[in-house]
DOZASE-664743 format. One line per 5 residues: number of its first residue (from 1); their letters; for each residue y, x, z of C-alpha. Coordinates in nm, 2 decimals. Layout:
! residues N
NUM> A> Y,X,Z; ...
//
This chain:
! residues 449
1> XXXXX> -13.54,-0.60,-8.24; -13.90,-0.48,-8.33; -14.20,-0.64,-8.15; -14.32,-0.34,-7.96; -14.69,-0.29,-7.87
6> XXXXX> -14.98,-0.49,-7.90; -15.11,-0.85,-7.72; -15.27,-0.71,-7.41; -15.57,-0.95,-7.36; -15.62,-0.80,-6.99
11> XXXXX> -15.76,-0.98,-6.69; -15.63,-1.06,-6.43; -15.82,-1.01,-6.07; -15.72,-1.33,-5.88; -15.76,-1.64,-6.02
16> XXXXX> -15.47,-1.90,-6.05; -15.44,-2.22,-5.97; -15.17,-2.38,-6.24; -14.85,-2.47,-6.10; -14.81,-2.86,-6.02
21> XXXXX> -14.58,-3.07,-6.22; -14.34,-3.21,-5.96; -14.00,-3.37,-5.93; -13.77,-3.10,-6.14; -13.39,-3.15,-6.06
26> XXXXX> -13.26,-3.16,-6.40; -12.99,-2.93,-6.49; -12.73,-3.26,-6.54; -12.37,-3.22,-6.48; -12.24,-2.95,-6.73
31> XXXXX> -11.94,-3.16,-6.72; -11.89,-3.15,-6.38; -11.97,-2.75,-6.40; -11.65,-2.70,-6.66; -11.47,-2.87,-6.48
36> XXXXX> -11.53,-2.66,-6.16; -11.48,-2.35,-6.40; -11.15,-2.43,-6.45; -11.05,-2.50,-6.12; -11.04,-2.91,-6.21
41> XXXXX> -11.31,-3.00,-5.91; -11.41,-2.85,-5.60; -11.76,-2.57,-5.63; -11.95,-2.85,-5.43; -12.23,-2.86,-5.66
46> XXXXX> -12.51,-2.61,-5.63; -12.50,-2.34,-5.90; -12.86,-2.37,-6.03; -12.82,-2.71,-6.11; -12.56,-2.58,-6.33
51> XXXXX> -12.71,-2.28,-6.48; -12.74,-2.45,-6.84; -12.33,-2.32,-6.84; -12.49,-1.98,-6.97; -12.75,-2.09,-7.21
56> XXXXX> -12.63,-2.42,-7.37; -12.25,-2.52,-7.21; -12.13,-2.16,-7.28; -12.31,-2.17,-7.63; -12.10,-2.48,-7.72
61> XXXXX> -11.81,-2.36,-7.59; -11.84,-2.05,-7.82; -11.88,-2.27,-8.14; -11.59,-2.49,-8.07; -11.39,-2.18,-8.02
66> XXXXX> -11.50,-2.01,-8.32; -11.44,-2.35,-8.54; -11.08,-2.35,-8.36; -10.91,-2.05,-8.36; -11.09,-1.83,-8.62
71> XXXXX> -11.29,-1.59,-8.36; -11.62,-1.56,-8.38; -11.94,-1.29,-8.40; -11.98,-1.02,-8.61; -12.27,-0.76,-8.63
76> XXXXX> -12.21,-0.44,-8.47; -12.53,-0.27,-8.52; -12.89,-0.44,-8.74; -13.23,-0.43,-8.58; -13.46,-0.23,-8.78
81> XXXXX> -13.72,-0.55,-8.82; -13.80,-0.90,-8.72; -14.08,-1.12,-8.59; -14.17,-1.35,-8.90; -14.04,-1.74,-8.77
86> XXXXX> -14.32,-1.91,-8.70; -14.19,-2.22,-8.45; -13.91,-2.41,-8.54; -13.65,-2.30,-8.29; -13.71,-1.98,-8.49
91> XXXXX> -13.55,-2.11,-8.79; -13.18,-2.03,-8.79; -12.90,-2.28,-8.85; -12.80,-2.31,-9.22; -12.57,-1.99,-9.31
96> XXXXX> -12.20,-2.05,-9.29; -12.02,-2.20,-9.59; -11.68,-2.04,-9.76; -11.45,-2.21,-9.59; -11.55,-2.09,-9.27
101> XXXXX> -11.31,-1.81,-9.11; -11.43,-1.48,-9.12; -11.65,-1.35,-8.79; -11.42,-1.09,-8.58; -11.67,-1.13,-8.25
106> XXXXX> -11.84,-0.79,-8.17; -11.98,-0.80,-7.87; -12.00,-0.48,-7.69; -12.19,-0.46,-7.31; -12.01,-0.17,-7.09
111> XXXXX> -12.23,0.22,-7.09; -12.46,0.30,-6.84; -12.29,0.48,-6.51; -12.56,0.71,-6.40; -12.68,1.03,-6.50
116> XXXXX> -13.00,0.96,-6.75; -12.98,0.76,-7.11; -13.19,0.42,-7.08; -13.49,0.38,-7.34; -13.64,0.06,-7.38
121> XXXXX> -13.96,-0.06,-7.46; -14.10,-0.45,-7.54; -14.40,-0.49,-7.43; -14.68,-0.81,-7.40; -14.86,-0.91,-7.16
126> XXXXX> -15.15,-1.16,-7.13; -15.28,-1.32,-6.82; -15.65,-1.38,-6.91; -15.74,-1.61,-6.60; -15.42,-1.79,-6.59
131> XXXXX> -15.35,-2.09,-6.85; -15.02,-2.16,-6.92; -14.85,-2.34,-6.63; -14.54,-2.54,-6.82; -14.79,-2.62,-7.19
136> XXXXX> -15.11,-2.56,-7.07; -15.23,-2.66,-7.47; -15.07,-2.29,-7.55; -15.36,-2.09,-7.35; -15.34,-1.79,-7.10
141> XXXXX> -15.01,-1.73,-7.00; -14.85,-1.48,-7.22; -14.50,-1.32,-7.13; -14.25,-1.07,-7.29; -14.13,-0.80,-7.06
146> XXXXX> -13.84,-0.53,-7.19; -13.91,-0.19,-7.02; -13.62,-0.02,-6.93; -13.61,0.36,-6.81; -13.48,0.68,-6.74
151> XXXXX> -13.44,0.88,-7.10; -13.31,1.20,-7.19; -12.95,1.14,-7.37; -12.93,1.14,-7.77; -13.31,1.05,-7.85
156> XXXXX> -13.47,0.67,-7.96; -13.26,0.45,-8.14; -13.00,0.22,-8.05; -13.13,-0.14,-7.92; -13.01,-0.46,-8.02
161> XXXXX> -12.96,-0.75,-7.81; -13.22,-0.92,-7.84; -13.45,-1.04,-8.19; -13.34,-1.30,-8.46; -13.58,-1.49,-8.35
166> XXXXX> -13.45,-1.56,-7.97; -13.09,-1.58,-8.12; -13.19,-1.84,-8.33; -13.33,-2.03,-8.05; -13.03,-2.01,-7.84
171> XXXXX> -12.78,-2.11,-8.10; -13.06,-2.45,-8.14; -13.07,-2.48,-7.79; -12.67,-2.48,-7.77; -12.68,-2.69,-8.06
176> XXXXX> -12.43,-2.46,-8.21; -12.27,-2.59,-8.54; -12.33,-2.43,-8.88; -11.99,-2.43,-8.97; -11.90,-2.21,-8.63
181> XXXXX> -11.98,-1.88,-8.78; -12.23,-1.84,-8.51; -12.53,-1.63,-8.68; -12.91,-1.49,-8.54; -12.77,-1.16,-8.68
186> XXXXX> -12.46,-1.17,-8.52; -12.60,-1.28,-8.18; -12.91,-1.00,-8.19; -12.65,-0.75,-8.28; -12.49,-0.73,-7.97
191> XXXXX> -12.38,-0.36,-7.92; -12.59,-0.22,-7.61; -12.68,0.08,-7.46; -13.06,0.09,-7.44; -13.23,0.31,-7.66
196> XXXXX> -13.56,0.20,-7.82; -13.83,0.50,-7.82; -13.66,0.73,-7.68; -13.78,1.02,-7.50; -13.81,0.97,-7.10
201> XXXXX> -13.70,1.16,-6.82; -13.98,1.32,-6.65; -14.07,1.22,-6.29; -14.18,0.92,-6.09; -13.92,0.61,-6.00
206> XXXXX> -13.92,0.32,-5.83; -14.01,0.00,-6.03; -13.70,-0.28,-6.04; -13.83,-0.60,-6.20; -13.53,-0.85,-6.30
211> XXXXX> -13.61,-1.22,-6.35; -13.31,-1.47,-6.56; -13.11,-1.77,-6.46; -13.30,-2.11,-6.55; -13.27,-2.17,-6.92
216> XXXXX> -13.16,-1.80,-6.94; -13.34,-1.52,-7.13; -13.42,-1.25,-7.01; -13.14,-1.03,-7.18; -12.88,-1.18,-6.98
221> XXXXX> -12.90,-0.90,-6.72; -12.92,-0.60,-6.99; -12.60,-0.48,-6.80; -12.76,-0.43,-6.48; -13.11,-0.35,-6.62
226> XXXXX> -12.94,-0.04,-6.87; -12.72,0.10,-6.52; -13.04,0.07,-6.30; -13.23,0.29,-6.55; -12.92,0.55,-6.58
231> XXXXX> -12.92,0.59,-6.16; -13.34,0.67,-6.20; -13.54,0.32,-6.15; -13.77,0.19,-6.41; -13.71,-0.20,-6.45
236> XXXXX> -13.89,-0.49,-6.60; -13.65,-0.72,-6.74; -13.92,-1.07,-6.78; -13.89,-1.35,-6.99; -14.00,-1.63,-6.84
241> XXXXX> -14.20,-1.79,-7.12; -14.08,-2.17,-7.20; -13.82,-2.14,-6.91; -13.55,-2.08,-7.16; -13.40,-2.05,-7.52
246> XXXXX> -13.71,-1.86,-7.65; -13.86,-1.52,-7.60; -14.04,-1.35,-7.89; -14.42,-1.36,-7.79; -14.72,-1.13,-7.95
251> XXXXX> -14.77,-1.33,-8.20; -14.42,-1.39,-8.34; -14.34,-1.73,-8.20; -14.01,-1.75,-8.04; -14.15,-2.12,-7.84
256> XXXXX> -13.82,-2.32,-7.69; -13.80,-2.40,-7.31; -14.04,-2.69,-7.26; -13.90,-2.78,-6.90; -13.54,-2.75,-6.95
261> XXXXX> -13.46,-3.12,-6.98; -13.79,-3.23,-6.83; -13.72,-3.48,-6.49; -14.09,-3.47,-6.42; -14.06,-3.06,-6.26
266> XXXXX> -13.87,-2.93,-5.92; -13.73,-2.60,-5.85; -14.02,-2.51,-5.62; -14.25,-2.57,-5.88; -14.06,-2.30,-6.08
271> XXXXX> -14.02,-2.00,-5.86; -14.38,-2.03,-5.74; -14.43,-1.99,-6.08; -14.23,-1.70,-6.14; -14.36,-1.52,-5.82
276> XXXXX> -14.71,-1.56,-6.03; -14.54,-1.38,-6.32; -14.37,-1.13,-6.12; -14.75,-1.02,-5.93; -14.92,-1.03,-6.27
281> XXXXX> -14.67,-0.81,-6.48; -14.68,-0.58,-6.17; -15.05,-0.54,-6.15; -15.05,-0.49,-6.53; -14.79,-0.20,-6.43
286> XXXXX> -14.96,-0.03,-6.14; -15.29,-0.02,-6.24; -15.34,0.28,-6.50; -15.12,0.30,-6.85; -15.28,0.03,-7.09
291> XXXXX> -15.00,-0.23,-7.04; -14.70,0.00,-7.11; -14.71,0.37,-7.24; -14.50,0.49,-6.95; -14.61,0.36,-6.65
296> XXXXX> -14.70,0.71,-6.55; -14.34,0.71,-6.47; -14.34,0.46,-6.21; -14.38,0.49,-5.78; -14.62,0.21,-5.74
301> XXXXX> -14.51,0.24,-5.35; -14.17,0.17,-5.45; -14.11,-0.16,-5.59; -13.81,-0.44,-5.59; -13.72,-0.77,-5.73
306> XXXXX> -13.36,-0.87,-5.81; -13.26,-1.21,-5.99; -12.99,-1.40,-6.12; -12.94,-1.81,-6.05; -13.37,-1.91,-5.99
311> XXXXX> -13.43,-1.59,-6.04; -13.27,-1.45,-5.73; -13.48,-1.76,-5.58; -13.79,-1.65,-5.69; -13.71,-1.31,-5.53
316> XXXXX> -13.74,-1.44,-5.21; -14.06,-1.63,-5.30; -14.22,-1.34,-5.44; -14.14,-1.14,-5.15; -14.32,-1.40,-4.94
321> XXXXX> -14.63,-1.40,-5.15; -14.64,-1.06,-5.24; -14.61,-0.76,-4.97; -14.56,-0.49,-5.26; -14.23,-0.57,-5.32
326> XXXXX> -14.04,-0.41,-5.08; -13.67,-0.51,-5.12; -13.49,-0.82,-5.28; -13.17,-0.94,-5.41; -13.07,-1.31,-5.46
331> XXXXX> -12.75,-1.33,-5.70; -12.59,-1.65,-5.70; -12.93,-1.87,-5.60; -12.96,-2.13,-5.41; -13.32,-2.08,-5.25
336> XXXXX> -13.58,-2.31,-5.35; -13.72,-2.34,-5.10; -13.52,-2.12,-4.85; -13.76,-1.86,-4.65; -13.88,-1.98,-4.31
341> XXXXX> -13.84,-1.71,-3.99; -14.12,-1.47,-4.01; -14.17,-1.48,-4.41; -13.96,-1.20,-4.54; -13.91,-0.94,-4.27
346> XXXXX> -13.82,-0.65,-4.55; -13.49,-0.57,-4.68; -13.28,-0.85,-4.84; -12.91,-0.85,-4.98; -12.77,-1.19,-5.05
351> XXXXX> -12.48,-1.11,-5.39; -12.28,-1.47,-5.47; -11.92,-1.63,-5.56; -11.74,-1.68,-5.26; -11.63,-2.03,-5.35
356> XXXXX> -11.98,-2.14,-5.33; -12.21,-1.95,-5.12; -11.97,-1.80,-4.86; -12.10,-1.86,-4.46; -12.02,-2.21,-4.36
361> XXXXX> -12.06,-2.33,-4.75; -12.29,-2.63,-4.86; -12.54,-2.44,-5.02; -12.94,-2.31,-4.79; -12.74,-1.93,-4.76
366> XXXXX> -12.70,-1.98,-4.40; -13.04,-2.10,-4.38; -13.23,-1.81,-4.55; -12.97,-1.53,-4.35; -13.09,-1.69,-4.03
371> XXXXX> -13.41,-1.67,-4.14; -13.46,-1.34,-4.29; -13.58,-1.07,-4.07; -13.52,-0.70,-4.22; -13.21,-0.52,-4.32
376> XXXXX> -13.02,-0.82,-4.48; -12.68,-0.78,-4.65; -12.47,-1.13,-4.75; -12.19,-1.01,-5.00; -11.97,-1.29,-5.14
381> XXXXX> -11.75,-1.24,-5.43; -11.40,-1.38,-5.45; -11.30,-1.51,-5.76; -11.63,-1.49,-5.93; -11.85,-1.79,-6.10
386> XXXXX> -12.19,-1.87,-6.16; -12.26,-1.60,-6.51; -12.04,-1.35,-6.35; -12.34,-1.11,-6.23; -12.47,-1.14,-6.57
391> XXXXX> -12.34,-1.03,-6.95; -12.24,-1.40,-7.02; -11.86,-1.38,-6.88; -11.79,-1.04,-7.06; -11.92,-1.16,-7.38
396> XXXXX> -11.77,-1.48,-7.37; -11.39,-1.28,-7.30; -11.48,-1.08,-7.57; -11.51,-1.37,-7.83; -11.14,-1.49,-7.68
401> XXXXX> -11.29,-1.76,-7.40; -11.11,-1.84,-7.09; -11.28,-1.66,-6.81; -11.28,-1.72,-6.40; -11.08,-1.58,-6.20
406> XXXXX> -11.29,-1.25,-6.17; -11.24,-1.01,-6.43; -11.59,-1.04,-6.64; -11.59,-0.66,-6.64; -11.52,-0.63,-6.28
411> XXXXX> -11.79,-0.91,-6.21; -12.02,-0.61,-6.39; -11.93,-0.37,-6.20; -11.96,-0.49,-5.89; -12.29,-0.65,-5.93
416> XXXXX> -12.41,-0.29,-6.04; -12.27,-0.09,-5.75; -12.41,-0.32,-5.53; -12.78,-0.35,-5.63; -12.79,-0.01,-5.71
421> XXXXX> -12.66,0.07,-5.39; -12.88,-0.11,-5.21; -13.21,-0.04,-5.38; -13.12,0.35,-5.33; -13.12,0.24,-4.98
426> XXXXX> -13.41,0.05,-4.94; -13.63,0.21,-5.19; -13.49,0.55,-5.25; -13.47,0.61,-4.87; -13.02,0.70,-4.94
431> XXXXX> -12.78,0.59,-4.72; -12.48,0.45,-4.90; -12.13,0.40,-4.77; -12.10,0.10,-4.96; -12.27,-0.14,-4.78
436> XXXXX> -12.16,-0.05,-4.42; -11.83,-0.25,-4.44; -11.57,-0.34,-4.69; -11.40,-0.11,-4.90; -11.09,-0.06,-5.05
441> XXXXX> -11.24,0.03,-5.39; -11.36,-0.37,-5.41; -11.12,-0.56,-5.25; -11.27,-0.89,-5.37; -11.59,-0.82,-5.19
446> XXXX> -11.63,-0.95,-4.88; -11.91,-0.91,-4.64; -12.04,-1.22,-4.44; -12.11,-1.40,-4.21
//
């Protein structure tokens, strides 16, 4: 994928106080976690801790199916330029030898269900007054946000997944053999449905900004990012910079997560941290057009969060520190720390696997509900795992994986529905049948406590 724009050396009007290092719970027991996926243990350990089952776990699993059966990835579409490697999780695993079975893998995400085309934009911001909070040695805090909005059907060209660059740093993170197939072209040629350049849709919409699982990047929620932008929102899909496998930065460095198997930093530590990026990339949004070429198109009065795993954690913390954003969705995060009464008192909907975070479970859910004090929603999904509100599950079926319970696809669509349905609610201002009660269309949805 093309590096879009240019480093925005902007600055930012509050001045930051660096996030603490603290006591982070490691991400240990991806054993434990495949066991759980297979129904082999009981779901008693808290998803986050687990979430290295998309980035690295899930990685593995892919190679050792690829060197096994035969399956593996094959590019489906080529971006039309790369970010020169520059770091050394940029450099690719060494290139497949003879012997190795041919690559059958295309992975395809599911279209758009709403009425516009999604364009896409890559954009970079800078935050001036703000050094670094994870390697402070690196400078201001620089982050990669993919702009995703409503477009006008058969302009721009069709996006890849993400660059050779990130790929590459996820295969090195999953330590994901050579001799598995796996390839940076094949994992940046993912088939999606977001159109770079292309021409947008003319009006104002509501701003959607989508932060990753731990260790995940940011295109991990492409699914739900393209389907916002077809039903009218604008979203900023943010990569957490050194909070995962790599995102492609201004300057063409891809830098690897720098916390991911660090003991020294705690959960808290992390969403506080996120909540900064989240204020920053929306001031940069809201306040005139030098950050992103559209932002004409966006209703700075109507803004959300919505995140996946930490991510839906630090949409609760961002809601605490930052009264802009109006409405929040959690998927599958244990809070950290859960919201005390009195702290969010705007619309909140609560979207996790039943076997986990269901009313009576062992996770904080129960906790933050009681808590919360605006139009809440607590949706639990039977059958589903931690990666199925993400792309990870479908992608994974596609390469021939055993999958939860859940249908991957289904796990798509319901996380879509649902988050769309509830930010038209809360931010569009319409009602929708689908969160009064259950319904017969989603069986496996059931509505708590």
């Amino acid at each position: 994928m093309p590096v879009k724009g240019t480093p925005r050396r902007t600055t930012y009007s509050r001045r930051v106080t660096p996030v603490p290092r603290g006591g982070y719970e490691r991400h240990q027991n991806a054993y434990i976690d495949g066991l759980i996926r297979y129904g082999a243990a009981e779901p008693s350990v808290d998803p986050m801790k687990r979430n290295r089952r998309i980035s690295a776990v899930a990685a593995l699993a892919l190679a050792a199916l690829v060197t096994g059966t035969g399956a593996g990835f094959a590019a489906t579409t080529t971006p039309s330029a790369t970010p020169v490697a520059t770091h050394a999780s940029d450099t690719a695993p060494a290139t497949a030898t003879a012997t190795t079975p041919t690559p059958s893998f295309q992975g395809t995400l599911p279209a758009p269900t709403g009425p516009y085309a999604a364009g896409e934009d890559v954009i970079h911001l800078t935050d001036a007054s703000r050094p670094d909070p994870w390697v402070p040695s690196s400078g201001p805090r620089q982050l990669t946000v993919t702009m995703v909005y409503p477009a006008v059907p058969g302009t721009g060209t069709l996006a890849p997944y993400m660059t050779l660059a990130e790929a590459a740093g996820h295969i090195q993170q999953g330590k994901i053999p050579a001799s598995s197939g796996i390839t940076p072209q094949n994992l940046s040629s993912v088939t999606t449905h977001a159109f770079d350049g292309a021409r947008p849709q003319r009006g104002k919409y509501p701003l959607v900004v989508l932060s990753p699982g731990f260790g995940d990047p940011r295109m991990v929620l492409t699914s739900l990012a393209t389907d916002l932008a077809s039903h009218g929102y604008v979203v900023a899909l943010v990569g957490h910079t050194y909070e995962d496998s790599g995102e492609t930065l201004a300057n063409g460095q891809t830098p690897p997560c720098a916390i991911c198997d660090d003991p020294a930093f705690d959960f808290d530590s992390v969403t506080a941290s996120r909540a900064l990026d989240v204020s920053f990339v929306i001031d940069q949004l809201t306040h005139g057009t030098t950050a992103w070429r559209l932002a004409h198109l966006i209703d700075k009065h109507e803004i959300g969060m919505a995140g996946h795993s930490i991510g839906g954690a630090a949409a609760a913390t961002t809601m605490i520190a930052d009264p802009r954003v109006r409405a929040g969705v959690n998927m599958d995060g244990t809070f950290h720390p859960a919201p005390m009464p009195g702290q969010i008192n705007r619309p909140f909907l609560m979207l996790g696997a039943a076997a986990y975070h269901s009313a009576g479970g062992g996770d904080n859910w129960g906790q933050a509900w009681a808590a919360l004090g605006g139009y809440k929603k607590w949706l639990a999904v039977t059958g589903a795992n931690h990666p199925s509100f993400t792309d990870v599950d479908l992608l994974e079926e596609e390469a021939g994986f055993p999958t939860p319970p859940l249908d991957p696809e289904r796990g798509i669509v319901i996380t879509r529905e649902y988050v769309t349905a509830f930010f038209d609610q809360t931010l569009k201002g319409i009602h929708s049948p689908l969160l009064d009660g259950p319904s017969p269309n989603n069986p496996e949805v059931l509505f708590q406590p």
